[in-house]
TORDOTOR-640595 format. One line per 4 residues: number of its first residue (from 1); for each residue x, y, z of C-alpha. Coordinates in pm, whole numbers, plus 50000, padded with zeros to 5 digits. Layout:
// residues N
NUM = X,Y,Z ~ ... $
// end
This chain:
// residues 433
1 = 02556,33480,33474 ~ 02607,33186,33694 ~ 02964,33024,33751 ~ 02969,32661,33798 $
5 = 03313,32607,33983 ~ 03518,32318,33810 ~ 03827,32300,34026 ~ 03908,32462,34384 $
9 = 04169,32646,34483 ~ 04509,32476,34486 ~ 04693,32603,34786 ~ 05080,32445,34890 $
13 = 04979,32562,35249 ~ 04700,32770,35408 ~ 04953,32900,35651 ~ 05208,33133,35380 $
17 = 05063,33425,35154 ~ 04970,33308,34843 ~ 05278,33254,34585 ~ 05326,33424,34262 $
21 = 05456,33377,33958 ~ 05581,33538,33601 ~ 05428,33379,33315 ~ 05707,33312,33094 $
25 = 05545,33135,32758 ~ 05178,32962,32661 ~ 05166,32685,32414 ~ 04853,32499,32305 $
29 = 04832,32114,32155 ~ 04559,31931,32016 ~ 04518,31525,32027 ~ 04209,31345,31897 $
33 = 04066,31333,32248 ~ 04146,31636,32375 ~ 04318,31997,32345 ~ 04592,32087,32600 $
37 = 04726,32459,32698 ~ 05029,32453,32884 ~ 05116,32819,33089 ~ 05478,32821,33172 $
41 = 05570,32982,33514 ~ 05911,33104,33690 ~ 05822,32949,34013 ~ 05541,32762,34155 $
45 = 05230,32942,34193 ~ 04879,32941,34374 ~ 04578,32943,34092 ~ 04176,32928,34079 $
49 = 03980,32823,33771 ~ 03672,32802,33679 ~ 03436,32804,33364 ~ 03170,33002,33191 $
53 = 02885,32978,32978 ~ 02726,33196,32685 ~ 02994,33217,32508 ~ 03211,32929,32681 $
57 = 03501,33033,32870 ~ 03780,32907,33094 ~ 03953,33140,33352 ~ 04223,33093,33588 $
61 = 04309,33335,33825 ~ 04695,33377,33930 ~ 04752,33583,34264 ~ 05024,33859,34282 $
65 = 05133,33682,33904 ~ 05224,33927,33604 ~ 05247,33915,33242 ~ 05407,34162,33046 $
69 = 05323,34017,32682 ~ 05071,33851,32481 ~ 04951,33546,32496 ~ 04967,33403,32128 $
73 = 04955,33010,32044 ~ 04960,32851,31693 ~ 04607,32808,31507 ~ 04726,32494,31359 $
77 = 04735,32297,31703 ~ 04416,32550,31841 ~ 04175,32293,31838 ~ 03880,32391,32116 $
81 = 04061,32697,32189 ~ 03892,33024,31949 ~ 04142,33284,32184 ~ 04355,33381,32526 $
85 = 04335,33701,32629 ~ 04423,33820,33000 ~ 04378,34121,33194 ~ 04349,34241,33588 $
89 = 04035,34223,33766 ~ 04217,34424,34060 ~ 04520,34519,34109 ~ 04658,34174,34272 $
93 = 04503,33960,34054 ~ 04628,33823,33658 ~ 04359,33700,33510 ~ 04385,33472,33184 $
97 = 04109,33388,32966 ~ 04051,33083,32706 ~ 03753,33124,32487 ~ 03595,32838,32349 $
101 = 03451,32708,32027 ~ 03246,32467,32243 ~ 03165,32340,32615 ~ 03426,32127,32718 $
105 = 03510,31968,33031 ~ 03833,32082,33232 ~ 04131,31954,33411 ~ 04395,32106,33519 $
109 = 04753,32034,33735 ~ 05070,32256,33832 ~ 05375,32016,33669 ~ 05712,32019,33884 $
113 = 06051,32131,33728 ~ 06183,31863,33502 ~ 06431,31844,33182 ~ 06447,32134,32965 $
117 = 06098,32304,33145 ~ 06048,32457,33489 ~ 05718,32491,33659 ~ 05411,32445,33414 $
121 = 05048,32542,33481 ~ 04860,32249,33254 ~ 04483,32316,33130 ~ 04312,31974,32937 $
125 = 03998,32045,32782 ~ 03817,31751,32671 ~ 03476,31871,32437 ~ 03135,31764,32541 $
129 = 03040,31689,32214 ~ 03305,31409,32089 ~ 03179,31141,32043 ~ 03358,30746,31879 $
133 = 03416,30793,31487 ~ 03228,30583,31252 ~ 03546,30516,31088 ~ 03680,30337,31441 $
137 = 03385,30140,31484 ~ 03397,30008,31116 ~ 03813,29979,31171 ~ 03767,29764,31523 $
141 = 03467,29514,31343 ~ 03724,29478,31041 ~ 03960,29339,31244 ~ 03790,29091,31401 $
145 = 03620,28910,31052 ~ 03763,28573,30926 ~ 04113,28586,30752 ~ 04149,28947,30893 $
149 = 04453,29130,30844 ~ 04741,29144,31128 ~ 04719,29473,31306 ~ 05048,29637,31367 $
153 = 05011,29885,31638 ~ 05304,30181,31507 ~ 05393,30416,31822 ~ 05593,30711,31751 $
157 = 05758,30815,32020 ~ 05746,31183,32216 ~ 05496,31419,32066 ~ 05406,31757,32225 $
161 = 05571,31931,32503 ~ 05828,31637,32518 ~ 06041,31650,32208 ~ 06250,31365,32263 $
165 = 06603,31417,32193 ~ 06759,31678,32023 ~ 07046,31665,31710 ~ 07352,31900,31633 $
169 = 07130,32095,31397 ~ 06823,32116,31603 ~ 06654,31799,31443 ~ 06378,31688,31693 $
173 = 06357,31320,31790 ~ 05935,31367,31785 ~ 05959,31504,31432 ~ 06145,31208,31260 $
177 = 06010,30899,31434 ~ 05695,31043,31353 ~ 05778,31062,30980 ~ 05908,30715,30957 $
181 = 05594,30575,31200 ~ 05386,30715,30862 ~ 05627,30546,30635 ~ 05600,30229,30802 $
185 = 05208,30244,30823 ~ 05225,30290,30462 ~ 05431,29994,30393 ~ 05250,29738,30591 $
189 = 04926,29857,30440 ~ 05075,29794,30157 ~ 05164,29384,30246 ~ 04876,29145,30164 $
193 = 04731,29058,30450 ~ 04891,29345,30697 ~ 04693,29679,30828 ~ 04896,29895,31034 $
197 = 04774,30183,31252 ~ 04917,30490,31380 ~ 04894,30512,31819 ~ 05027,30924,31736 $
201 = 04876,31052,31411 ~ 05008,31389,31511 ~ 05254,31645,31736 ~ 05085,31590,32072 $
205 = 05167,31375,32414 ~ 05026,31063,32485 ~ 05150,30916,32852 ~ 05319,30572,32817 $
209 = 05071,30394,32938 ~ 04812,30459,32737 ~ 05033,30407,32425 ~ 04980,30004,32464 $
213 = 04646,30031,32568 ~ 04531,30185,32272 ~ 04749,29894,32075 ~ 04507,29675,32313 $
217 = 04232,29846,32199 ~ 04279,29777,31823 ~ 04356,29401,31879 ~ 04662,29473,31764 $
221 = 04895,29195,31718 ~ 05227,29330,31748 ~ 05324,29684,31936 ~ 05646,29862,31741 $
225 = 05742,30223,31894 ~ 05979,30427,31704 ~ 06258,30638,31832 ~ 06573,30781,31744 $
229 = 06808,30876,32071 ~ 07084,31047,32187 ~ 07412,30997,32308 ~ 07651,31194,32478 $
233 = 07962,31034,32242 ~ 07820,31233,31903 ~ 08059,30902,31750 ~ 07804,30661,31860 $
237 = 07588,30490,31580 ~ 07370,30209,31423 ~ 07026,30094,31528 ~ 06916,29939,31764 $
241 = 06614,29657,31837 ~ 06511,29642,32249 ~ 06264,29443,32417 ~ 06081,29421,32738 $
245 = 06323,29284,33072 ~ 06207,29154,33361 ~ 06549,29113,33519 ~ 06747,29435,33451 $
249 = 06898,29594,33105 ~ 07133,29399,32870 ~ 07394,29681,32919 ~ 07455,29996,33082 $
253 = 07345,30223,32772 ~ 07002,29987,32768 ~ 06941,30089,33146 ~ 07032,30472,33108 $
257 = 06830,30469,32782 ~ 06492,30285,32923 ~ 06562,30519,33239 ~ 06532,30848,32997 $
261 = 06240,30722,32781 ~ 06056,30599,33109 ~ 06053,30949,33253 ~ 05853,31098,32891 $
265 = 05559,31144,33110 ~ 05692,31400,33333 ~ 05827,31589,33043 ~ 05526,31533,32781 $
269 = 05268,31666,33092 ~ 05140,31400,33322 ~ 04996,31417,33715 ~ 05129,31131,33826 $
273 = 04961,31271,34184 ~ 04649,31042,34120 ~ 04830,30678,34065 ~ 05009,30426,34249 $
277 = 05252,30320,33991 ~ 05153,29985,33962 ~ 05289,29898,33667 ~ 05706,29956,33803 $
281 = 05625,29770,34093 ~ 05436,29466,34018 ~ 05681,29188,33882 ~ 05576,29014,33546 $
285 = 05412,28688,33587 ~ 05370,28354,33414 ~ 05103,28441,33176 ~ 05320,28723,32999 $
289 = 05552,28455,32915 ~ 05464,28387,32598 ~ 05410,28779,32499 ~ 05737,28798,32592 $
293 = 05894,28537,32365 ~ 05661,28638,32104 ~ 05822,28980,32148 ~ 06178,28797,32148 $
297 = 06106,28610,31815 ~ 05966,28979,31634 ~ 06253,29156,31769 ~ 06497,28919,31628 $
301 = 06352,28901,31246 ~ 06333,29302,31243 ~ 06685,29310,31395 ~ 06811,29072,31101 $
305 = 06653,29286,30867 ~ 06791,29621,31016 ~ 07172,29443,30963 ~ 07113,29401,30596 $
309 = 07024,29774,30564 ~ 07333,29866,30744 ~ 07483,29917,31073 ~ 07381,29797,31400 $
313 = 07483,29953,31766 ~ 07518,29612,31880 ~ 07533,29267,31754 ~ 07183,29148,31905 $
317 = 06872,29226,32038 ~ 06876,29436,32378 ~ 06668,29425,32663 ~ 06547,29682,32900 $
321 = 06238,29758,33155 ~ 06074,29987,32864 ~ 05707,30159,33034 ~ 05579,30158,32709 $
325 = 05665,29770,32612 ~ 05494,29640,32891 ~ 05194,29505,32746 ~ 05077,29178,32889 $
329 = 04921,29050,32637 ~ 05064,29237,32294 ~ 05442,29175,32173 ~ 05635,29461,32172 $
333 = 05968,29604,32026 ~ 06132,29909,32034 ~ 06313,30031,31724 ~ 06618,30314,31760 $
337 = 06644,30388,31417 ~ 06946,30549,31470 ~ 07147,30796,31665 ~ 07017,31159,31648 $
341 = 07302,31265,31829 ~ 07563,31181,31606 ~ 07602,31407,31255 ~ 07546,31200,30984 $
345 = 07283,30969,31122 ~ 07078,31326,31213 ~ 07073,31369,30839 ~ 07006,31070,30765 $
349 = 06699,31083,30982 ~ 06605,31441,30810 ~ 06569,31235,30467 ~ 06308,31106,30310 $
353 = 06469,30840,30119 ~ 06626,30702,30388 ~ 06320,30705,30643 ~ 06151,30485,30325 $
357 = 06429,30258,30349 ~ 06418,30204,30785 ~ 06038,30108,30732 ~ 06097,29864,30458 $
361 = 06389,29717,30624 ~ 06145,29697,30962 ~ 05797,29569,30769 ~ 06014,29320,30623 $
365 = 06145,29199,30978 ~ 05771,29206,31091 ~ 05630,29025,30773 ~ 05872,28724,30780 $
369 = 05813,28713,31170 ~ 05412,28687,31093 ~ 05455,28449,30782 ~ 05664,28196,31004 $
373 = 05414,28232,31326 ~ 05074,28367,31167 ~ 04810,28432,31399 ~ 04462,28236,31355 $
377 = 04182,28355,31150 ~ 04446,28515,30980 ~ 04489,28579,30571 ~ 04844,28513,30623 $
381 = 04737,28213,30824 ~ 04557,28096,30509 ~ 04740,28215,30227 ~ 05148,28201,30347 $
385 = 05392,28176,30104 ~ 05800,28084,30213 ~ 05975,28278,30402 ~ 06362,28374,30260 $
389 = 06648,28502,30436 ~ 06934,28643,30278 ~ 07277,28588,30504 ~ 07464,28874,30568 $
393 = 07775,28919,30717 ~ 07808,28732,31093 ~ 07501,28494,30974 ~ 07566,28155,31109 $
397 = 07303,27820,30991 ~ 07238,27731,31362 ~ 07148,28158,31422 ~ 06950,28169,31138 $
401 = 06749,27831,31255 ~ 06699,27993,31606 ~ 06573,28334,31497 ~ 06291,28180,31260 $
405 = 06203,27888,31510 ~ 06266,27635,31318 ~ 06514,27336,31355 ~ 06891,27310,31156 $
409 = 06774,26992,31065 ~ 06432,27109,30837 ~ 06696,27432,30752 ~ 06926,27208,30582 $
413 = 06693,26989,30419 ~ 06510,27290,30201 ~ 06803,27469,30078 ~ 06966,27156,30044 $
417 = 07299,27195,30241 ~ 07522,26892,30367 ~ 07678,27093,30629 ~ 07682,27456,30775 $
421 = 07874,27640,30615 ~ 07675,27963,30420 ~ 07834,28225,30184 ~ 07717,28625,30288 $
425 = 07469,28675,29960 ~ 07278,28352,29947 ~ 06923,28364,29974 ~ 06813,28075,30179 $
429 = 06430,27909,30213 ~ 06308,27886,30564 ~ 06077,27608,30609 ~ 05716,27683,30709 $
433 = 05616,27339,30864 $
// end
């Protein structure tokens, strides 16, 4: 049986024996593009692979390695993988074995020691035989017909082998945002006029980058990712609405925050060996301008609606250099729900009820935002109807004028007021002209 060779060997030096390793755990995830096995070693190692056909098969051979259980892996998150098995072709050699339901092509990269994980042996295997959906074609040419509906691009954060952070009671930061990124989808589909779509559907890694590029890819008009951090004060609480900064982080907890998110990649299982990191280097020009106060203007309506469902970590929007908000042509905001970290909002998080109530609060912020600046060839664009704000606590007239763009003046005139002065509880008009 012939052996087509898909990667060659990957040596640290030709000059030292090759290095070995213990294989400590195997875990498998599935995404709609592609299935990922991730071999977790004790210390970096020196590994061949290569594929077969009749039945399909990938193997990797690992040098003076051992493995002293089996290799098991959860069926739900299998996808191209049928089985692992291993075994020793001589007496120096562990040999590991991935059967396949079809061919697929291969990749593969040894992942330095970072966070929680130490040296990891990665293994993507992308079928031959996918192919675009139907059901995307059909979703992309929907967008694009007269009075289409805004797309809201929902990103929940993490996924895979990077589970965010990590509450008291062992509540994972990937599990809840991606609960209350389905909630949300279900409430904007639910607004006339609104579609939402999900950039994770399930629990698998998708690098930063390619989180706003498939936002790009719908035509979305707005980018929202979802998260709920930690802190190391367990005390600390409220939500939180960031967006992009060109010029540093609005505080110190911004900066260490966009610092920990920015470095998901290395943790969710990314070769960064292969790209100049264009993106952190190059500084954002002129024509993201008007993304970015688009972004601003989003940020500020879901913020407002945020305070009315309770408490906020500060008292405005925050700004950070965010990987995953850098669009250039898509606003972007990114929501902390609330603090994992500390008891009561981890509990919070864990319920239902409450993740309902986060993604009306939120689809409310993004629905006034889109009634007061509708996008053309737009339903809302055609079919509007006023926008109301009700004034909570800290509301002043000339805040609430500068959050929905419009001026104190046209304010005053439709909720006829002779003066500034608001009461928390009244519902006021905004003007759409």
């Amino acid at each position: 049986m012939a052996i087509r060779l898909v990667l060659i060997w990957m040596l640290v030096s030709l000059a030292i024996p090759a290095m070995a390793a213990d294989i400590d755990g195997f875990r498998v995830w599935t995404d709609p593009e592609k299935t990922r096995a991730v071999l977790d070693l004790d210390s970096r190692a020196e590994y061949q692979l290569f594929t077969l056909e009749d039945p399909p098969r990938v193997v990797i051979d690992l040098p003076k390695s051992s493995l002293d259980h089996a290799l098991e892996f959860t069926e739900e998150h299998a996808g191209v993988i049928n089985g692992v098995r291993h075994g020793a072709p001589d007496p120096d050699m562990l040999r590991i074995v991935l059967d396949l339901a079809s061919q697929s092509d291969v990749k593969s990269f040894l992942l330095e020691p970072t966070g929680e994980y130490g040296y990891r042996l990665v293994v993507d295997l992308f079928p031959k035989s996918q192919k675009v959906s139907r059901t995307t074609i059909d979703q992309i040419s929907a967008m694009m017909a007269k009075d289409r509906d805004v797309i809201v691009a929902i990103d929940a954060g993490h996924g895979g082998e990077d589970p965010g952070a990590m509450g008291k009671n062992r509540t994972r930061e990937k599990d809840v945002v991606l609960a209350i990124a389905q909630e949300l989808k279900k409430t904007i589909d639910a607004q006339p006029g609104m579609t939402a779509v999900l950039i994770r559907t399930g629990d698998y890694y998708i690098p930063l980058p390619d989180r706003f590029e498939k936002a790009r890819k719908y035509r979305a008009d707005l980018f929202v990712s979802i998260h709920a951090d930690a802190f190391k004060n367990r005390e600390v609480s409220g939500s939180s609405v960031f967006v992009l900064s060109s010029k540093g982080a609005s505080s110190e907890f911004a900066r260490r925050l966009a610092a920990s998110e920015n470095s998901s990649d290395l943790i969710g299982g990314v070769t960064l060996s292969d790209k100049d990191d264009m993106l952190a280097s190059v500084l954002l020009d002129l024509s993201q301008s008007a993304t970015m106060e688009a972004s601003h203007s989003v940020a500020e309506s879901v913020f407002g609606s945020l305070r009315m469902l309770g408490k906020t970590h500060k008292n405005t929007v925050e700004h950070a250099n965010f990987v995953v908000l850098r669009s250039p042509d898509v606003p972007s905001i990114l929501v902390e729900t609330a603090f994992i970290s500390n008891p009561s909002e981890e509990q919070r998080l864990r319920d239902p009820a409450w993740q309902r109530k986060t993604a009306r609060a939120i689809t409310d912020g993004i629905q006034n935002y889109f009634y007061m600046s509708p996008p053309p060839g737009t339903w809302i664009a055609s079919n509007r109807q006023p926008v109301r704000h009700q004034v909570v606590s800290g509301d002043t007239l000339g805040e609430i004028a500068n959050r929905y763009r419009v001026s104190l003046y046209s304010l005053r005139r439709a909720n006829g007021l002779d003066g500034d002065t608001i009461r928390v509880g009244t519902e006021l008009l905004i003007p759409t002209t």
